[in-house]
N, C-alpha and C positions, 0 to 999 in steps of 0.2 A: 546830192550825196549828203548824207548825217551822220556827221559825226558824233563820236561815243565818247563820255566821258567815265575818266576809270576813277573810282573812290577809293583811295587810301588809309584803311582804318589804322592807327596807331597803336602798335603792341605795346602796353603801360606796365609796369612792378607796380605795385601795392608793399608800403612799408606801415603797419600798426605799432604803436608803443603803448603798450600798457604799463599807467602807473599804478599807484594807491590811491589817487585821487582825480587825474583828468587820463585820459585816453587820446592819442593825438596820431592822424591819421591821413598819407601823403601818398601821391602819386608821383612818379619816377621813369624818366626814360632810361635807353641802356648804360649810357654814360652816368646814372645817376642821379642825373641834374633833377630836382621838385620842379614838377611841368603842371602841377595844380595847387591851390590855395589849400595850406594844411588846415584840416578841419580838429579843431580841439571838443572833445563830448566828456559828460561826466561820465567815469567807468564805470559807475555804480550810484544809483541814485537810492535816498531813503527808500524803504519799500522792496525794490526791488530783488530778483533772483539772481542768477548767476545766468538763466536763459535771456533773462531781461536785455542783461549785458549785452548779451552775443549776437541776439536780434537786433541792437543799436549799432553795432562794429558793423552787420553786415549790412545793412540800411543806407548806412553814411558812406561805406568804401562803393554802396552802388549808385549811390546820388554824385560822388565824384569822376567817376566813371562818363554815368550817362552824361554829365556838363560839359565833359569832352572831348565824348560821343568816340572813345576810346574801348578796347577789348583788354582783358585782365592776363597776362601772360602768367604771372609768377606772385606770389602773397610771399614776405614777410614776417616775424611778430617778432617782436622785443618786448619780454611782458616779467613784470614781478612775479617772483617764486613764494617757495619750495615749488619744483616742478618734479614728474616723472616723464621725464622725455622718450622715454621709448614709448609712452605713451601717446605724450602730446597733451598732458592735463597738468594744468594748473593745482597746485595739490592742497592750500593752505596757506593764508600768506596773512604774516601777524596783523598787516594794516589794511584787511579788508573780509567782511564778514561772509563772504563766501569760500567755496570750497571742492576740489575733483570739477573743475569747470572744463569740459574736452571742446576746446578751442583749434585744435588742428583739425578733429574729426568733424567740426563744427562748421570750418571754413572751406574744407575739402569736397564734404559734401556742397556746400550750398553755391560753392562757383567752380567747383572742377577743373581747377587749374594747381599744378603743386604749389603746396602750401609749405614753408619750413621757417621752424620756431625755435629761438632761446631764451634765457635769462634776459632782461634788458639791460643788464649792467656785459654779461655776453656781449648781446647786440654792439652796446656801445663803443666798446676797445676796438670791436671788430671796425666799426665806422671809425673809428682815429683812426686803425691803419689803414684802412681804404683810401680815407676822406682828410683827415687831420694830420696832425702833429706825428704820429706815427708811420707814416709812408717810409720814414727811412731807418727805420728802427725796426730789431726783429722782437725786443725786451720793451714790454708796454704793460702797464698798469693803470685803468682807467680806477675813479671813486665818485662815488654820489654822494651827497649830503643835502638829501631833502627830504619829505616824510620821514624814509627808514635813509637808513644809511648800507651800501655795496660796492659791489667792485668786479670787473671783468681782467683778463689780465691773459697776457701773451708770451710763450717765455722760449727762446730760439725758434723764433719761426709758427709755433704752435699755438692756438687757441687753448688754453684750460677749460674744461668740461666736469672732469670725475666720470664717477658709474652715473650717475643720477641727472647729469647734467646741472648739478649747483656748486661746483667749484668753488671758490673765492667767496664764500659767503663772508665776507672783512668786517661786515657789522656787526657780524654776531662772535667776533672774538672779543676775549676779558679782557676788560680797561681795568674791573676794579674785584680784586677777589672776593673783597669783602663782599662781592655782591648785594648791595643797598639797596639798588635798581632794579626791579622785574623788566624785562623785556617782551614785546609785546609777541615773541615767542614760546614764552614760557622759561624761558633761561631767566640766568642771574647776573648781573655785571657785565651784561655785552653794550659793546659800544654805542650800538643805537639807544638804547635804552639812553644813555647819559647826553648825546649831541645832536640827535639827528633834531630834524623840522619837529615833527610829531613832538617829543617829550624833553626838551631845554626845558618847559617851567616846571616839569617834575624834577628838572636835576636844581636848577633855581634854589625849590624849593626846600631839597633837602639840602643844599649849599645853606641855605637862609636858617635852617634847626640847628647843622653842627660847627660851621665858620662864621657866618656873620652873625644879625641879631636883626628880632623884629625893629628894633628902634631905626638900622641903617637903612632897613628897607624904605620904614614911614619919612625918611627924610629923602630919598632914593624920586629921582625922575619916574623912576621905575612904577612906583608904588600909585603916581596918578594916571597912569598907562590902563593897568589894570585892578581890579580889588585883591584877588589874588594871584600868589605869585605863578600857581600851576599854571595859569593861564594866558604869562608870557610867551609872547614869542620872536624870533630873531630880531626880526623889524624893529621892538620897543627896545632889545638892548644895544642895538646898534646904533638908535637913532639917539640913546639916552647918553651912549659914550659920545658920541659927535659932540654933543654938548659939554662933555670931561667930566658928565656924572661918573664918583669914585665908584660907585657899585658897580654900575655897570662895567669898568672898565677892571675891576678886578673879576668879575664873571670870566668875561672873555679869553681875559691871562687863564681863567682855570680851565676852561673851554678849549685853548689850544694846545693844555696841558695833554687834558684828554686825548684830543685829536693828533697830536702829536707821536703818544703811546701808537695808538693803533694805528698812523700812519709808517711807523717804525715797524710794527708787526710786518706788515704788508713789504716794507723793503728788505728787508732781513728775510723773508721768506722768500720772495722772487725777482732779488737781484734787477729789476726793471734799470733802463735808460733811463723813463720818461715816464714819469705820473701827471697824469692831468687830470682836473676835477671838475666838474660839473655837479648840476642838482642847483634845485629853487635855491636851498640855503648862500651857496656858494656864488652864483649866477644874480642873486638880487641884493649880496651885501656888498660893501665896500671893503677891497680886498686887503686893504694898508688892517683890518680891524680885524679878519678870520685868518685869510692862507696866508698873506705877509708873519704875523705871529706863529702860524705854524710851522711854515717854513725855517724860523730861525730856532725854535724847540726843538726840530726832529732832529738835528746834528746831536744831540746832548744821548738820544737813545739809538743808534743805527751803528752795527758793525762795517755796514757795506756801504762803498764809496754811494755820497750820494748821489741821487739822480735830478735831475732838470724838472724842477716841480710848477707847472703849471695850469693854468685855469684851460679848458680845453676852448679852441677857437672854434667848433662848431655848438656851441651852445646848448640851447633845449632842442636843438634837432639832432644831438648826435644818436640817441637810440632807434629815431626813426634812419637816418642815415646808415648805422649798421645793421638795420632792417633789412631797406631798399639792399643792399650789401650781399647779405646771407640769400636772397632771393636771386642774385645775378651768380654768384659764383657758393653755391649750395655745397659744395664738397670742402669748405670752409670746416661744416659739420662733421664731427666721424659719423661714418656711413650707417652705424648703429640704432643713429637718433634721424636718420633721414629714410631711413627706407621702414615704416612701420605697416 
């Protein structure tokens, strides 16, 4: 008598997050749990198209796959905007030279399994109340501070979307009227332009023309960091304050001035429980030096009680996490942006 052995293939989620600058890329059982090694790729390499991209995202999510010889039930994306979602195209996005990139029609076709996509700063609130600090909260406000600066945000119960699905665009609100700062969207005096990863040594620098003086700079830790100052970044004034360089540590006071404003914008507008922040900036510096000072600033501009401000516990996995998320419980989405 021979006996049959039965093979049990594993139905896997697929969560992608698309940044500005890495793409990070994770398989997921139904509970959620990462059941394989997150794969990090560049989004966009010198050269390349926007097909470039897409051929890389779908190469890597099948190399993770076949390792564990797994079948693809449900895709994911948490990806930098402006988006049209009823589309499913990436439409233009300040910190990256492509553009109309159809990434849902892109993944639909080439693994036939449904596909559903948001904003990644979307994705991310979504993963806190899934997965994080938000489980018991119906008021959530996720932000980013790295390349660009964003925000997803949850208000009784509801994900915010808009028509367009770009809701909560928080970076691109005015810190400074004066608008000094071009933003790498074409506005003037929006937040990122002044904090985010991307352009600190442009704000530096214009700090350095109308407040300080070339003389503080040349005596400044700062100033043997880099030659110029646009070309700072977190890392040098962070590590320049560790030291109690006075420049640097007035920078930073101005820095969470900024951050402060437009952390205030964001609570005055949607009354949140719980803001939690993630992104490289926030995630790689020491917190007594960014959110610690922001956090005692935002009391000075906020109508509304404030909310429990902290660093999010799922780290640089939360967009992939409210990836994996939006793929298991998909009517998360209004039904608008899900059935194209």
């Amino acid at each position: 008598m021979t006996s049959s052995i039965t093979i049990v293939i594993q139905m896997v989620i697929v969560g992608i997050d698309i940044g500005a600058t890495w793409t990070r890329i994770a398989l997921a059982d139904h509970n959620g749990k990462i059941i394989s090694k997150i794969k990090k790729i560049a989004t966009l390499q010198e050269g390349e198209d926007k097909f470039d991209m897409l051929r890389r995202i779908e190469l890597t999510v099948r190399e993770l796959s076949t390792q564990i010889g797994s079948d693809i039930e449900a895709i994911g994306v948490g990806t930098i905007g402006p988006l049209d979602l009823k589309k499913g195209v990436i439409l233009h996005t300040p910190n990256l030279p492509i553009e109309n990139v159809p990434i849902l029609r892109y993944l639909r076709e080439r693994f036939r399994v449904p596909v559903y996509m948001v904003n990644d700063c979307t994705a991310a609130v979504i993963g806190e109340k899934f997965f994080g600090v938000g489980r018991h909260y119906d008021n959530i406000v996720y932000i980013t501070i790295s390349t660009g600066i964003g925000g997803g945000a949850i208000v009784d119960g509801n994900v915010l979307f808009g028509k367009d699905g770009n809701a909560v665009e928080i970076g691109h609100v005015v810190v400074d009227h004066s608008g000094k700062l071009k933003c790498g969207c074409g506005g003037y005096g929006h937040w990122e332009a002044y904090t985010s990863g991307k352009n600190i040594g442009k704000f530096v620098d214009l700090l350095l023309r109308e407040f300080f003086s070339a003389d503080e700079y040349k005596l400044s830790v700062l100033s043997k960091c880099v030659e110029s100052p646009v070309d700072l970044k977190y890392s040098h004034i962070t590590k320049a304050a560790r030291a109690n360089d006075s420049l640097a540590l007035r920078i930073l006071d101005i820095v969470a001035n900024v951050n402060a404003a437009g952390l205030a914008t964001v609570i005055n507008s949607y009354d949140p429980d719980v803001v939690s922040f993630g992104g490289a900036v926030i995630l790689e510096n020491p917190p007594e030096l960014l959110l610690e000072p922001l956090k005692e600033k935002v009391v000075k501009f906020i109508i509304n009680r404030e909310p429990e401000i902290l660093i999010t516990p799922l780290g640089e996995d939360i967009v992939l996490m409210g990836a994996v998320a939006i793929a298991l419980d998909p009517e998360v989405i209004p039904k608008k942006f899900r059935e194209l």
